[in-house]
N, C-alpha and C positions, 0 to 999 in steps of 0.2 A: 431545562437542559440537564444531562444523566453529569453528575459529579467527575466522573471522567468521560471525559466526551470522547465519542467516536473520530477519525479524520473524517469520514462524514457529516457525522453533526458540527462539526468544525469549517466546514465548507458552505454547508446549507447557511450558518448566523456569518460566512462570509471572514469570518477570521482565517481561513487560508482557501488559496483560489483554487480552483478547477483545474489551471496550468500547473501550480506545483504539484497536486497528485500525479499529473501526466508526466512530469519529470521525473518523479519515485518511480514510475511504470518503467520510464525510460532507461532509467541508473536499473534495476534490476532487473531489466530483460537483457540491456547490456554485458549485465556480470551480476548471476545469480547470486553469489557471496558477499555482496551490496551490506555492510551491515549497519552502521547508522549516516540515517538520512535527514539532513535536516531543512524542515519546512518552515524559510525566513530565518528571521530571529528567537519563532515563538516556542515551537515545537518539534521535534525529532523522533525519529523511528527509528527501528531498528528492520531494515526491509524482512534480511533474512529468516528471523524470527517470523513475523507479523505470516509470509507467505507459510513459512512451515508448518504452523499453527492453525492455516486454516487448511481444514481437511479437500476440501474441492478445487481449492486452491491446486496443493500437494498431488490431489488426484490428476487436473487435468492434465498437469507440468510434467509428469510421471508417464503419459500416455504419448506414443508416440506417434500416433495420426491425428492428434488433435494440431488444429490449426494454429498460425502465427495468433490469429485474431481472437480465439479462444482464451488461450492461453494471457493473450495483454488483457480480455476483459475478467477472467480468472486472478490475474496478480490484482489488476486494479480493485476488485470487488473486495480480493483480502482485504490491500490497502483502505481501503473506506470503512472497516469493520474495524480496524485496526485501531488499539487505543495509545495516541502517544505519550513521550514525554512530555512538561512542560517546561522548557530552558530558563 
């Protein structure tokens, strides 16, 4: 596993669920200004960051025909690229 692990790779060895990234999707689709998210006890993000940071992310958010559905799997793919804290 990479020394700081992805919230993907983080998900795959099962230390954080599949439900809390969808709760990060949901705080930040909520209220883009979302800025630290915390997954459990273990790990935290900073949503705002992590989405602004990734370029396609920014791209699709930016576009204004792009879908609701788009856009949640745009924030979520950040999200999963995204490398957290460790608390």
């Amino acid at each position: 596993m990479a020394e700081q692990p992805t919230i993907g790779d983080l998900v795959k060895e099962n230390t954080l669920s599949d439900d809390a990234v969808s709760a990060a999707v949901d705080a930040y689709m909520a209220d883009p200004a979302t800025t630290l998210f915390a997954f459990g006890e273990s790990h935290e993000l900073d949503l705002a960051v992590a989405i602004s940071s990734n370029r396609w992310a920014s791209d699709v958010l930016a576009d204004s025909s792009a879908s609701d559905g788009l856009k949640r799997s745009a924030v979520r793919t950040a999200i999963w690229l995204a490398r957290p804290e460790k608390r």
